[in-house]
DRENPA-3360 file (N, C-alpha, C; in nm, 2 decimals, always signed):
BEGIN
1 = XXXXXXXX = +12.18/+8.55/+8.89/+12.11/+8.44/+8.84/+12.06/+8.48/+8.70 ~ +12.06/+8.40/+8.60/+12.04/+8.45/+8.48/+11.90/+8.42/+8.46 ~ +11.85/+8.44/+8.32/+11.70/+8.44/+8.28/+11.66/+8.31/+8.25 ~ +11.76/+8.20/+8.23/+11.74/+8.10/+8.21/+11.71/+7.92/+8.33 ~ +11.85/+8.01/+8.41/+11.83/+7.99/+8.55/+11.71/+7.98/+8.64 ~ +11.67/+8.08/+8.65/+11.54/+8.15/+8.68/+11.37/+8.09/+8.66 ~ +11.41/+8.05/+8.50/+11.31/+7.97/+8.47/+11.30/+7.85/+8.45 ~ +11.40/+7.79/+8.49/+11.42/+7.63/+8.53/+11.40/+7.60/+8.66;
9 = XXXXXXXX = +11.42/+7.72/+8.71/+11.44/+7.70/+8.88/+11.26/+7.72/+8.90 ~ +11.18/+7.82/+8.89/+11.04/+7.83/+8.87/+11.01/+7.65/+8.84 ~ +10.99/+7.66/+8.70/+10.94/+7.56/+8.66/+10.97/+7.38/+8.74 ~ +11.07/+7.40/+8.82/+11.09/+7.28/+8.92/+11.06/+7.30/+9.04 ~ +10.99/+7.45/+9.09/+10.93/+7.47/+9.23/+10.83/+7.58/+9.17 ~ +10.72/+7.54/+9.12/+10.62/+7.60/+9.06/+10.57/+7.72/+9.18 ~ +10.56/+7.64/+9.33/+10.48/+7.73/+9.44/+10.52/+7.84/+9.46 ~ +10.70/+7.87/+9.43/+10.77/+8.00/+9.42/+10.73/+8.10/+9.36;
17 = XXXXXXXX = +10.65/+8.10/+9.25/+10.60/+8.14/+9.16/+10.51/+8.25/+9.26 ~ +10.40/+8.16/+9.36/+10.31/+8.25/+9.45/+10.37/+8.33/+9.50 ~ +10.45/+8.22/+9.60/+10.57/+8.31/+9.70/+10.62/+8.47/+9.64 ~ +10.71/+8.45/+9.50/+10.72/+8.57/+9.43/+10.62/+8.67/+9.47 ~ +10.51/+8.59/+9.40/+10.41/+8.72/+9.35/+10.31/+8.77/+9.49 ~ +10.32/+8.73/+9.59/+10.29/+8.78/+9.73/+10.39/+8.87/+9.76 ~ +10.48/+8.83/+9.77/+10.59/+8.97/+9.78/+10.55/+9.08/+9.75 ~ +10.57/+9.02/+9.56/+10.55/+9.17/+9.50/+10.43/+9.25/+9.59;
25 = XXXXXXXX = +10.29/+9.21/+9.59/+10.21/+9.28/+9.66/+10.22/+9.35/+9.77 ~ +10.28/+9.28/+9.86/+10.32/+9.29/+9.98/+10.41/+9.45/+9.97 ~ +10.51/+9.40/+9.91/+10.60/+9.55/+9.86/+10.51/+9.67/+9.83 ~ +10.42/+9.65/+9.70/+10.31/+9.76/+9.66/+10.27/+9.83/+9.78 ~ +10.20/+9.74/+9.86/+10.09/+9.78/+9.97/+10.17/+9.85/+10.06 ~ +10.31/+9.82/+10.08/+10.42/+9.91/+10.19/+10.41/+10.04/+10.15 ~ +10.47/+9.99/+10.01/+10.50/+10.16/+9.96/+10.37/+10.22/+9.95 ~ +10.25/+10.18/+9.95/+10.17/+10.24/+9.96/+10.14/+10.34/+10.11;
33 = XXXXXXXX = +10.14/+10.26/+10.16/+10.12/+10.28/+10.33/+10.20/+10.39/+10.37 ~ +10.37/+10.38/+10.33/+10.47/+10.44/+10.32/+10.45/+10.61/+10.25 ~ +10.43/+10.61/+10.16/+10.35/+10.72/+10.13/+10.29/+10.79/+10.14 ~ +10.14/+10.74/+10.23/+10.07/+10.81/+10.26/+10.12/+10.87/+10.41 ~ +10.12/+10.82/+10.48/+10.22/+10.83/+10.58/+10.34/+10.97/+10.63 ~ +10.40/+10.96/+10.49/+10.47/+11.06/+10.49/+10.41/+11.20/+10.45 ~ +10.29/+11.19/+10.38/+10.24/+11.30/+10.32/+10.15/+11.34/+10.44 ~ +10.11/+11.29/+10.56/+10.02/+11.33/+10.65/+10.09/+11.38/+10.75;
41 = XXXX = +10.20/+11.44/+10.74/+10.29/+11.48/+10.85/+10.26/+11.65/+10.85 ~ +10.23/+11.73/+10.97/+10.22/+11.87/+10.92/+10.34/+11.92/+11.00 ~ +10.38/+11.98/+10.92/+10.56/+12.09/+10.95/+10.50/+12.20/+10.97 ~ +10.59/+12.32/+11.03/+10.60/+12.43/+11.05/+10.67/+12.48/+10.92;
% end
């Protein structure tokens, strides 16, 4: 989908815009979790 695409398609379903930007967070907060997670593992 191109850049122009994108912003026509936004601008005729504005709420997507939220939707988007929940994700993104949603993603942040994984990899965050994800992270720590793996760093709390003790090996031999």
């Amino acid at each position: 989908m191109s850049e122009d695409n994108l912003q026509s398609y936004l601008a005729q379903h504005p709420r997507m815009i939220g939707v988007l930007f929940a994700i993104c967070a949603l993603l942040v907060q994984v990899g965050n979790v994800m992270a720590a997670s793996g760093n709390a593992s003790n090996g031999p």
